[in-house]
N, CA, C and O of each residue as an XYZ file, in Angstrom:
412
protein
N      64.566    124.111     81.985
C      65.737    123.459     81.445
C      66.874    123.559     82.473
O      67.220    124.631     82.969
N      67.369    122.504     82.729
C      68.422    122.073     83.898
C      70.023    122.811     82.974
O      70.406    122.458     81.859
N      70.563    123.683     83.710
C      71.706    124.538     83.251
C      72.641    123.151     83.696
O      72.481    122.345     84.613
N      73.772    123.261     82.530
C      74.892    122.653     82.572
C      76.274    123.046     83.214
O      77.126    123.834     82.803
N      76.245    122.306     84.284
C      77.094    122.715     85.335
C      78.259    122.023     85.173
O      79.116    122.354     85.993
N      78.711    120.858     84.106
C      80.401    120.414     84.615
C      81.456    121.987     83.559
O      81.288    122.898     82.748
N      82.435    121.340     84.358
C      83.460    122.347     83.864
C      84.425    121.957     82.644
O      85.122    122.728     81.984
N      84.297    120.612     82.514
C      85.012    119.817     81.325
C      84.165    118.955     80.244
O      83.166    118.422     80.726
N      84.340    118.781     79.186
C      83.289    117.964     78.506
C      83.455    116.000     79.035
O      84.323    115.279     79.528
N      82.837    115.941     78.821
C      82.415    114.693     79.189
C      82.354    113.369     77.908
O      81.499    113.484     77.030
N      83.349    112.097     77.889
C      83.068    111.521     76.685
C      82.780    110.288     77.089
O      83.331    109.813     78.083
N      81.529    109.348     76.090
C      81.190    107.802     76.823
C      82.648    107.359     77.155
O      83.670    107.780     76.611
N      82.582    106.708     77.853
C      83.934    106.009     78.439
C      83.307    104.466     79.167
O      82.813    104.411     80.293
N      83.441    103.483     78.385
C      83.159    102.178     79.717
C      84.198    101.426     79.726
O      84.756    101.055     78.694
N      84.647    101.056     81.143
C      85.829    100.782     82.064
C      85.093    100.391     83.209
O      84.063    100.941     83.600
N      85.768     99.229     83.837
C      85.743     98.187     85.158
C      86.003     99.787     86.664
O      86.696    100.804     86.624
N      85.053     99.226     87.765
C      85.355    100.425     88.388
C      85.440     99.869     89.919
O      84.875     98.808     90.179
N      85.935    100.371     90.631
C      86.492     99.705     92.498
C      85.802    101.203     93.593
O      86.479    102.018     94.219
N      84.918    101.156     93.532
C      84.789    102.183     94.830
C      84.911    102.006     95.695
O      84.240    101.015     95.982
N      85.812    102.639     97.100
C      85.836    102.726     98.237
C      85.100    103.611     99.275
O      85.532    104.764     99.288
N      84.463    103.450     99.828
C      84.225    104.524    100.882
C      84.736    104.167    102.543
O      84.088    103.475    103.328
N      85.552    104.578    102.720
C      86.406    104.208    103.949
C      85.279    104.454    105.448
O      85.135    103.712    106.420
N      84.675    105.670    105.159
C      83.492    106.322    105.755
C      82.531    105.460    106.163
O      82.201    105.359    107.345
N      82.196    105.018    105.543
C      80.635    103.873    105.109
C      81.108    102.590    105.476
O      80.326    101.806    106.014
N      82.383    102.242    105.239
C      82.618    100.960    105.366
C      82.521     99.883    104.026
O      82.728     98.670    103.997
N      82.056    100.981    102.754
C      81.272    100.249    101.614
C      82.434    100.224    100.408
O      83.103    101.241    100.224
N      82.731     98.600     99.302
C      83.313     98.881     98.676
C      82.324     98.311     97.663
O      81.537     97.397     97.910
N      82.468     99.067     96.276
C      81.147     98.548     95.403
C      82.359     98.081     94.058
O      83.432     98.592     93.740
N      81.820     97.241     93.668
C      81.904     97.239     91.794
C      81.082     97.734     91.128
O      79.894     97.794     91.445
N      81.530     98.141     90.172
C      80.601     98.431     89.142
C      81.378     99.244     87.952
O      82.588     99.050     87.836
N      80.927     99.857     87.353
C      80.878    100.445     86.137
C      80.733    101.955     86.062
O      79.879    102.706     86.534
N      82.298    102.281     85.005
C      82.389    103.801     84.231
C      81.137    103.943     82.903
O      80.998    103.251     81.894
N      80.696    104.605     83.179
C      79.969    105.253     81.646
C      80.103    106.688     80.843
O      79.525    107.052     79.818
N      81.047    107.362     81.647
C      81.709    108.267     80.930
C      82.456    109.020     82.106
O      82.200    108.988     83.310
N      83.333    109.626     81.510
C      84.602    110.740     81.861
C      84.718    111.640     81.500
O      84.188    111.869     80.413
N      85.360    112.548     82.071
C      85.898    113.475     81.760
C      87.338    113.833     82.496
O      87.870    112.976     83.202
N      88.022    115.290     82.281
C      89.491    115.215     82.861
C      89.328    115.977     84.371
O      90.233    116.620     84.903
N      87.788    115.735     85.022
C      87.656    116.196     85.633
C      86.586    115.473     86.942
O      86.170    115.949     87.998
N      86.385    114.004     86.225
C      85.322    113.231     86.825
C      84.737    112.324     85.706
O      84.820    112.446     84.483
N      83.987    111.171     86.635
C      83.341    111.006     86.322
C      81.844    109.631     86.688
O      81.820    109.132     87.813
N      80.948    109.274     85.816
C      79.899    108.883     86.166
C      79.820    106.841     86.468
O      80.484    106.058     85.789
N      78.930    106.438     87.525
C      79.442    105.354     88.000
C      78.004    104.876     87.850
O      76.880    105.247     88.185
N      78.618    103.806     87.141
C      76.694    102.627     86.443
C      76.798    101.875     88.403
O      77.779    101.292     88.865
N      75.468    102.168     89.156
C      75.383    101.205     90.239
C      74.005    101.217     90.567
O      73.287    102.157     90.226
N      73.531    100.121     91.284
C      72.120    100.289     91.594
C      72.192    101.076     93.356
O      71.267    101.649     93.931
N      73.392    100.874     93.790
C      73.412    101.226     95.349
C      74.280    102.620     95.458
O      75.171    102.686     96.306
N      74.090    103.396     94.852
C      74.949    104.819     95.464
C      75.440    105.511     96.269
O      74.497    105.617     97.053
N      76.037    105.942     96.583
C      76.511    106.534     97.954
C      75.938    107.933     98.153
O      75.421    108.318     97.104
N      75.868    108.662     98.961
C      75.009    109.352     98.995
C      75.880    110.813     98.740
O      77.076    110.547     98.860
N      75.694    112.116     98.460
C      76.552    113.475     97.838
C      77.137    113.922     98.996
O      76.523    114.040    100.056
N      78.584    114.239     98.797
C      79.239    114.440     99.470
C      80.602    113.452     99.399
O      81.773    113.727     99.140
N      79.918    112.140     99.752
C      80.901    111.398    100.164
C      82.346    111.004     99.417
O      82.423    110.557     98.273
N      83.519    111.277    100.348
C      84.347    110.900    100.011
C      85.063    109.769     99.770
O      85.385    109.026    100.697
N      85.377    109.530     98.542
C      85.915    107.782     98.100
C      87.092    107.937     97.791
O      87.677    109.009     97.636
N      87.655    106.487     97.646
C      88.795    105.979     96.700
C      89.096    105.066     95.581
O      89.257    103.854     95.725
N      89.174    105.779     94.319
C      88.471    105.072     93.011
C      89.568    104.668     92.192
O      90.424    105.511     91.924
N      89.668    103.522     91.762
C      89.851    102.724     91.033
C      89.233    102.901     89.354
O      88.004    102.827     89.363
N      89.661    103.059     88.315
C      89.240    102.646     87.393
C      89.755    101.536     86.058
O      90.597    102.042     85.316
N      89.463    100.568     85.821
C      90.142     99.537     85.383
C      89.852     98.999     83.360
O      88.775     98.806     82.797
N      90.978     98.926     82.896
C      90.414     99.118     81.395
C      91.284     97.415     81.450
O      91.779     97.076     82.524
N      91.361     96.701     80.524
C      91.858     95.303     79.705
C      93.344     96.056     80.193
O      93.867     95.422     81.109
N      94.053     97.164     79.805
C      95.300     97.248     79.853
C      95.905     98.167     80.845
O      97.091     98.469     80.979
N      95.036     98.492     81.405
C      95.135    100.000     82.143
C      94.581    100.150     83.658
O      93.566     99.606     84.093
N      95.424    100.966     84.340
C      94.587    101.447     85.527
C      94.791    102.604     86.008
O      95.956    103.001     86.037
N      93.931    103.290     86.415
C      93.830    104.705     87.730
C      93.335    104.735     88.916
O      92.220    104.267     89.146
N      93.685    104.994     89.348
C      93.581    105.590     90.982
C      93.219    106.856     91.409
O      94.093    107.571     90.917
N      92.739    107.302     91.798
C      92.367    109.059     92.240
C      91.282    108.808     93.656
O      90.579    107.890     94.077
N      91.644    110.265     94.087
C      90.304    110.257     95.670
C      89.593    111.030     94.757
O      90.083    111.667     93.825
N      87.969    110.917     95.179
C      87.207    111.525     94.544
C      86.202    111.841     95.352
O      86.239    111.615     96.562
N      85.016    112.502     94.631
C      83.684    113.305     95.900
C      82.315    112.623     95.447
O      82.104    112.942     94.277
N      81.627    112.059     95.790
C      80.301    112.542     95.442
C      79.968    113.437     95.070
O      80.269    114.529     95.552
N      79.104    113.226     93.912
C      78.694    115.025     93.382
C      77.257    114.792     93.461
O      76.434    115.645     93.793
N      77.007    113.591     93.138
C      75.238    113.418     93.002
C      74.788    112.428     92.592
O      75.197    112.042     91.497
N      73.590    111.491     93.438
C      73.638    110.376     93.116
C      72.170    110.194     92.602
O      71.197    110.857     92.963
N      72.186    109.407     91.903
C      70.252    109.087     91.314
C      70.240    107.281     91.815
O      71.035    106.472     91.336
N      69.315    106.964     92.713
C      68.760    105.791     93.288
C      68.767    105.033     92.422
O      68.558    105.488     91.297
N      68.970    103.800     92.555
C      69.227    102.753     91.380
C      69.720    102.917     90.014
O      69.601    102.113     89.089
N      70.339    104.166     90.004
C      71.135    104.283     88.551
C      72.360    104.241     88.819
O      72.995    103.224     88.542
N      73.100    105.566     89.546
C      74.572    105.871     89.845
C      74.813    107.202     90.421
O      74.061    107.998     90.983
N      75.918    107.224     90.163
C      76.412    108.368     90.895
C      77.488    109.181     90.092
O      78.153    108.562     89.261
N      77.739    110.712     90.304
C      78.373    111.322     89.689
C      79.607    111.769     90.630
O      79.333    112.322     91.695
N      81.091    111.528     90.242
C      82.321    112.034     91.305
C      83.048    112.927     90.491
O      83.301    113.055     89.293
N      83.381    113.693     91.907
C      84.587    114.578     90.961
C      85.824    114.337     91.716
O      85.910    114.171     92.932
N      87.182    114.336     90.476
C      88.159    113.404     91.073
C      89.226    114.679     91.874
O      89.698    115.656     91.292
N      89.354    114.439     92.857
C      90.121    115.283     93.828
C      91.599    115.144     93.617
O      92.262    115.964     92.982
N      91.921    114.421     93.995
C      93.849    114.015     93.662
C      94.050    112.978     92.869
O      94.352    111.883     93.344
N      93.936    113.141     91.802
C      94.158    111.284     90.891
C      95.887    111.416     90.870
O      96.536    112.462     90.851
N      96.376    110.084     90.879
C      97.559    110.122     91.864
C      98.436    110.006     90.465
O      98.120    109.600     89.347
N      99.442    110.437     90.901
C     100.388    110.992     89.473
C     101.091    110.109     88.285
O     101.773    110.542     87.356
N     100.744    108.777     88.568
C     101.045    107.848     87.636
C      99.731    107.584     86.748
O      99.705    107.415     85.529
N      98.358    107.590     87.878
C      97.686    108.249     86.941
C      97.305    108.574     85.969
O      96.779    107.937     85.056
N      97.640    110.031     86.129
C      97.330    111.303     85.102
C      97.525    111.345     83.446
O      96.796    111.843     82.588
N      98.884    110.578     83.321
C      99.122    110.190     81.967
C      97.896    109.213     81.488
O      97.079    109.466     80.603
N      97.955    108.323     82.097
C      96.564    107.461     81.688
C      95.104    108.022     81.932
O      94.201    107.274     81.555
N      94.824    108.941     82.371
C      94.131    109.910     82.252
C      93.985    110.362     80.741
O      93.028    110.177     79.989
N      94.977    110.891     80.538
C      94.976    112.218     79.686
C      94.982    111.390     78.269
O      94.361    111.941     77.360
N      95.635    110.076     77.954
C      95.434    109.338     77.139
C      94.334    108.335     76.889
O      94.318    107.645     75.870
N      93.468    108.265     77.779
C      92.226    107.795     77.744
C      91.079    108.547     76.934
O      90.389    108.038     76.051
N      90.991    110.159     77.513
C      90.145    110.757     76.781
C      90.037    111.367     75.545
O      88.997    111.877     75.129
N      91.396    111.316     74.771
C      90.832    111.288     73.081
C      90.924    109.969     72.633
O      91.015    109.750     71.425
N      90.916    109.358     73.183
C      89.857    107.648     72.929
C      89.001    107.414     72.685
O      88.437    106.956     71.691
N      88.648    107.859     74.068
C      86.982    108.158     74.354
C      86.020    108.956     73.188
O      84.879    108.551     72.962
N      86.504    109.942     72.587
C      85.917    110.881     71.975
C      85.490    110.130     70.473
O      84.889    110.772     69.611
């Protein structure tokens, strides 16, 4: 049994998504499938590989965020998991009001 390693709970969340990787040269669309106040998971068939550092976008009908984030771990034709490093301070409120939404 695979031990549970995030540090925050995690709630479905789907939201429009902008990845950057400045690194790679790669910018993807695709898709949130859940959050947390600490990260979170990206619907793609092309992943970036763990480690890598991005610049993420996440986009709702009324809403948007911004944050740098990490690769945490990616599964081949599914997605990838980030954890958000500096989500930028306008942000955070929309952050923090997103996830008892979510729940």
């Amino acid at each position: 049994m695979e031990q549970e390693r995030r540090r925050e709970p995690r709630f479905e969340f789907v939201a429009s998504a902008e990845v950057l990787s400045e690194s790679a040269g790669t910018r993807l669309v695709a898709r949130i499938s859940d959050i947390s106040v600490s990260g979170c998971y990206v619907d793609t068939i092309n992943p970036l590989t763990d480690g890598t550092p991005v610049r993420l976008k996440i986009l709702t009908e009324t809403r948007v965020i911004e944050a740098r984030a990490t690769v945490v771990y990616s599964h081949t034709h599914l997605g990838m998991g980030l954890v958000f490093g500096q989500v930028l301070a306008k942000s955070q409120d929309v952050l923090q009001n997103w996830l008892p939404a979510a729940s």
